[in-house]
N, C-alpha and C positions, 0 to 999 in steps of 0.2 A: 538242958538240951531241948530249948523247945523247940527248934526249927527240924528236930531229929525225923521226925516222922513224916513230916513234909518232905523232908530233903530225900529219903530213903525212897519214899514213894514215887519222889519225882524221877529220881532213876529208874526205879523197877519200871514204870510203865515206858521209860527209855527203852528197857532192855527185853521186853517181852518180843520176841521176833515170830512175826508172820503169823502170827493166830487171834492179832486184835482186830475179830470182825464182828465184834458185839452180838453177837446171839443172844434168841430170846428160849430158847425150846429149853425145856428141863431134862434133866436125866429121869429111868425108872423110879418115881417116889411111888410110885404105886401102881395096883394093875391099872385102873382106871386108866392115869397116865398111858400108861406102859403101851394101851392100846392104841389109846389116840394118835403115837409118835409110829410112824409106819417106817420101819424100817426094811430094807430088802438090799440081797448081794450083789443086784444089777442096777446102777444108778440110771435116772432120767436124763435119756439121749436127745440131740436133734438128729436130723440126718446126715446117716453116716455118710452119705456120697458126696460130700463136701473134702471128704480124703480122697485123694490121688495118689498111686504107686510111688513107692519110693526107688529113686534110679540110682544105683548106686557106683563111684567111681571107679573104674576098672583098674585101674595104676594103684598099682602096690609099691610099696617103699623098697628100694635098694638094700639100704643099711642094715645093722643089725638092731633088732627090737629092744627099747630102754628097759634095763630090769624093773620087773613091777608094774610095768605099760601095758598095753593091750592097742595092735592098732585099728582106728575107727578109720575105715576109708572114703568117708566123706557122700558129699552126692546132693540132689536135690528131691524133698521131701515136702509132706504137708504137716506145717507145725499148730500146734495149738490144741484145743479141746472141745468136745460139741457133750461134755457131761451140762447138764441145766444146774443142779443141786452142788451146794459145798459138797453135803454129804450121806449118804445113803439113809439116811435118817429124814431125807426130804427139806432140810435147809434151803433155803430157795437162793438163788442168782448169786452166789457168792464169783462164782466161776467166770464170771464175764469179762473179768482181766485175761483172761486167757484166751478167747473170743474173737474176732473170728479165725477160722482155720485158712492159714495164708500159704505159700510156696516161697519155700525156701533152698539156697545152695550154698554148703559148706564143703569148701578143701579137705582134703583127710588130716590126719593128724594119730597122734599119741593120746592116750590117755589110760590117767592110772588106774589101774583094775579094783583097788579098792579105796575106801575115802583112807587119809592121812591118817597114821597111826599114832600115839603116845608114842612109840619108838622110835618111829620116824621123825618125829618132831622134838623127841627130846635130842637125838644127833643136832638136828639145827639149833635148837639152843646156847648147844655143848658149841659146836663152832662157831656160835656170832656172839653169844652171852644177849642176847634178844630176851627183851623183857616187854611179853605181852600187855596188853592194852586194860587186863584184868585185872595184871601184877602193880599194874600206875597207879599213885595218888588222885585219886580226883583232883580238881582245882579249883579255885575260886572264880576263876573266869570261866567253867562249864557250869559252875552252881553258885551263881551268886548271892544266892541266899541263906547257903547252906550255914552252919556256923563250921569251925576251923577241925574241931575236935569230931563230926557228923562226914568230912573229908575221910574214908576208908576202902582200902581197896577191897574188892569182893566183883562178884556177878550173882545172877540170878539161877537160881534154883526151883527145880519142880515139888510142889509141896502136894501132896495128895490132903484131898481136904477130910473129914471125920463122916462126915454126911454128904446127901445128895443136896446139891446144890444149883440153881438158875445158872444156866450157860452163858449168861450175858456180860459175865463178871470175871475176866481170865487173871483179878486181883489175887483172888479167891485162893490158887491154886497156885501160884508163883511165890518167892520171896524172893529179897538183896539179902544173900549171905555172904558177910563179912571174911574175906578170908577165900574164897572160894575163885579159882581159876583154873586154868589145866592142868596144873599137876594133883590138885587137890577139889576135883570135881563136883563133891557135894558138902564142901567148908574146908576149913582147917583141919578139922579130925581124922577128914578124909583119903585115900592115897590113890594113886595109879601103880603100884604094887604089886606085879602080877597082871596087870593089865597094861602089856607092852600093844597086842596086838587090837586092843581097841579103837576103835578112832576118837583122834584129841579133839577135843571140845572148849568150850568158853576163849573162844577165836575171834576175835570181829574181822570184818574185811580187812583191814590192816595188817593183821598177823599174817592171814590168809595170803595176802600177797607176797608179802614179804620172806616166806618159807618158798612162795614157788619162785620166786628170783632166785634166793638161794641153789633154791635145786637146780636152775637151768630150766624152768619149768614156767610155766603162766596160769591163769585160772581162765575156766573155759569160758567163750562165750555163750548164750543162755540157747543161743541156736544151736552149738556143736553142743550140748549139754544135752537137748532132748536130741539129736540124730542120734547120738551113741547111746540114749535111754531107751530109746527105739527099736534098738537091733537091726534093720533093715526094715522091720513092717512096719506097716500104714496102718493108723487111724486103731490100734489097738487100743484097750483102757488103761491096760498094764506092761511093766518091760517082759514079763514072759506072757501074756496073751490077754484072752477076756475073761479067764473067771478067776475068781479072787483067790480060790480053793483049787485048785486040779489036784484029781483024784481024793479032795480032803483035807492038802496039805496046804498052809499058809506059805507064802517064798519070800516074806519080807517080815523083818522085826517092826511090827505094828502092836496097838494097844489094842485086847479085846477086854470086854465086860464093860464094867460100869466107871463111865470116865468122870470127875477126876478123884472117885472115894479110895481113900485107904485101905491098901488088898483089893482094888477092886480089878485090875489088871487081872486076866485068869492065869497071864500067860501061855495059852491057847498056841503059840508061835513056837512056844521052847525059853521064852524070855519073857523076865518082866522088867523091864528100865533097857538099857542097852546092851548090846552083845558086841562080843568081837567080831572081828570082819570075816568073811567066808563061812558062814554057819549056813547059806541058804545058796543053791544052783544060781548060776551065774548067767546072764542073757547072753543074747546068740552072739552078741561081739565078746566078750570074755569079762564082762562089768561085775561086780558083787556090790549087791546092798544099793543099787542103785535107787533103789525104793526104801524107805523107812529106816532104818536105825538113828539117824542124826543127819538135819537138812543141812545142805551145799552150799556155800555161797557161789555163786557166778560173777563174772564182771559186770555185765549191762547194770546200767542204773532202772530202776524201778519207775513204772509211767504204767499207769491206767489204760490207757489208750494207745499204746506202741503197737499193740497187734491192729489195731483199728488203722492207722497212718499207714499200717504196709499193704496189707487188704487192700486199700483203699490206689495205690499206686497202680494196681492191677498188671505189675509185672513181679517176675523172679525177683525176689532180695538177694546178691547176693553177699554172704559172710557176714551179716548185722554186727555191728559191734553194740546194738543198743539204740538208745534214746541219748540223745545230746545232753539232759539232766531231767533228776528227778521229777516225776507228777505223779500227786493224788492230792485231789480235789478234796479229800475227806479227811486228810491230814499232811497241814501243810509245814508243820511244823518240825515234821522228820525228816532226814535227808537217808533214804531207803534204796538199798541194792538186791537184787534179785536171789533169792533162796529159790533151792531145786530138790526135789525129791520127798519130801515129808519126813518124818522121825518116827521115835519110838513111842509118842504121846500123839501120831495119827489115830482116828478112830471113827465108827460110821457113826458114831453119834453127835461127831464135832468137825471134825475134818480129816475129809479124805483126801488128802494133796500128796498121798504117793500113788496115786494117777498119774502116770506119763507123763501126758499133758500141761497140767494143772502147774498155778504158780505160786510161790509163797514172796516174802520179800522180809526184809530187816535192816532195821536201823545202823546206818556202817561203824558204829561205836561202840556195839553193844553184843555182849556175847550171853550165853548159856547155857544149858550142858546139853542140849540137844541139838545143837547146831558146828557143825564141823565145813569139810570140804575135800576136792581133791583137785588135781591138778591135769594140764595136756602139755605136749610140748609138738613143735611142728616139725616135721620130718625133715 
């Protein structure tokens, strides 16, 4: 199998979503280190009065409310981020896809209160016999170099590494485990067992769509994704306010300690890897987890510069569906869809992209165990 490790690699670095931003900073090897790397709870702002009130739709929905929904009633807002840093660790400019802060207006709509469940997904299964994109053969015509017997189905897994290790390497900390999809999350060995109320993972966008057709449902746009991560306020850092901690308490399954060593999670949150859904207060529109456990896909295709082209129009957007197709400059070789909210392997020493604002992205092929979603459906 000499093409094995090639072939393997060539997927993982397919399948790593939204955190290939090459960093060079190290984790705590030492105090010396320890010192140099300045970390703090309030990330570097520009100015905040680049936000504008959020105006929110007065019209409320008739009907009765879809079980499990929560309704977002829409409006027009200011979207985007004015954090400088990835992350509180002083990472510099990662955030400028997110940039500038533009006006935006979105319809009300539906939207389900928590990301998608094993339970919930396993019902659509049961009704379509849907066999996700993890559960596939690979093929010769996506790997054509692979050998025949190197063809395995599997997804990527979080590997905690043994030691502190240069952040520049997200190799390092990832693997393609053979066997490993949503029902069986971290390999074969694996189960979802007890874990009805989790949310389902190793998704690609594909899957992702295809469960919200099922349901009568859609995946949101990346603009009604931050209005209802918003809550009604403007220009917050977070979906329940500006400090990471109120009173003490963390309000999102996030990774604290030392990322990405073995036990180095403190679990500081109440978790270490993922949690089931509603373990933390829910923002002012009735959202859970809309910050951290496992990032969202959204519809919009992924572009560098889409906040740039609206900015730039200097009127209201309204309803964005997106960018007409993919761009990044920096990699042209992925065809990338917009991820939202950050996971359970966010961290202020790597990324902190469950900021509101902030944006992640992934390759529409490629799943892993911390990347899920949820759904809206229009009144």
């Amino acid at each position: 199998m000499k093409n094995k490790t090639f072939w393997i690699f060539g997927l993982l670095t397919l399948s790593i979503i939204s955190i290939t931003y090459g960093y060079t900073k190290f984790l705590h090897v030492s105090k010396k280190e320890a010192a140099v790397q300045e970390c703090h709870e309030t990330p570097n702002l520009s100015d905040s009065s680049e936000f504008k009130p959020t105006i929110e739709n007065k019209n409320k929905p008739t009907g009765k409310t879809p079980k499990g929904m929560v309704w977002i009633p829409g409006g027009e807002f200011s979207m985007g981020s004015n954090v400088e840093d990835e992350s509180l660790c002083s990472i510099k400019g990662v955030t400028k896809d997110a940039a500038p802060i533009h006006r935006v207006y979105v319809d009300g709509y539906y939207m389900d209160e928590t990301e998608v469940t094993n339970e919930e997904f396993e019902k659509f299964v049961k009704a379509t016999g849907y066999v996700t994109v993890a559960e596939q053969k690979p093929t010769k015509k996506e790997f054509p170099t692979a050998n025949e017997e190197d063809l395995i189905t599997g997804s990527v897994v979080f590997t905690p590494t043994s030691s502190a290790v240069n952040l520049n390497n997200f190799l390092q900390w990832w693997r393609y485990e053979p066997g490993a999809d949503w029902r069986h999350p971290e390999g074969p060995q694996s189960s979802i067992k007890g874990k009805d109320k989790y949310p389902v993972v190793h998704v690609v966008y594909e899957d992702a769509e295809a469960y919200a057709k099922w349901a009568g449902k859609r995946l949101p746009t990346e603009a009604e994704w931050e209005f209802a991560a918003r809550g009604g306020k403007s220009g917050n850092l977070y979906a329940w306010g500006n400090d990471l901690k109120p009173k003490g308490k963390f309000q999102a399954n996030i990774y604290q300690g030392h990322f990405p060593i073995k036990d180095g999670d403190t679990g500081e949150d109440g978790f270490k890897g993922i949690a089931p859904t509603k373990q933390y207060a829910p923002n002012a529109y009735g959202l859970y987890d809309i910050a951290g456990n496992v990032w969202e896909w959204v519809h919009d295709w992924y572009s560098v510069d889409y906040y740039k082209s609206l900015a730039e129009s200097d009127k209201i957007t309204r309803n964005p569906q997106g960018p007409d197709a993919y761009y990044d400059p920096n990699d042209t070789a992925e065809i990338k869809r917009v991820h939202r909210g950050g996971s359970f392997l966010c961290t202020d020493q790597y990324c902190t992209r469950y900021m509101v604002g902030t944006r992640g992205k992934g390759e529409i092929r490629s799943a892993a165990n911390h990347v899920g979603f949820r759904c809206v459906k229009n009144k």
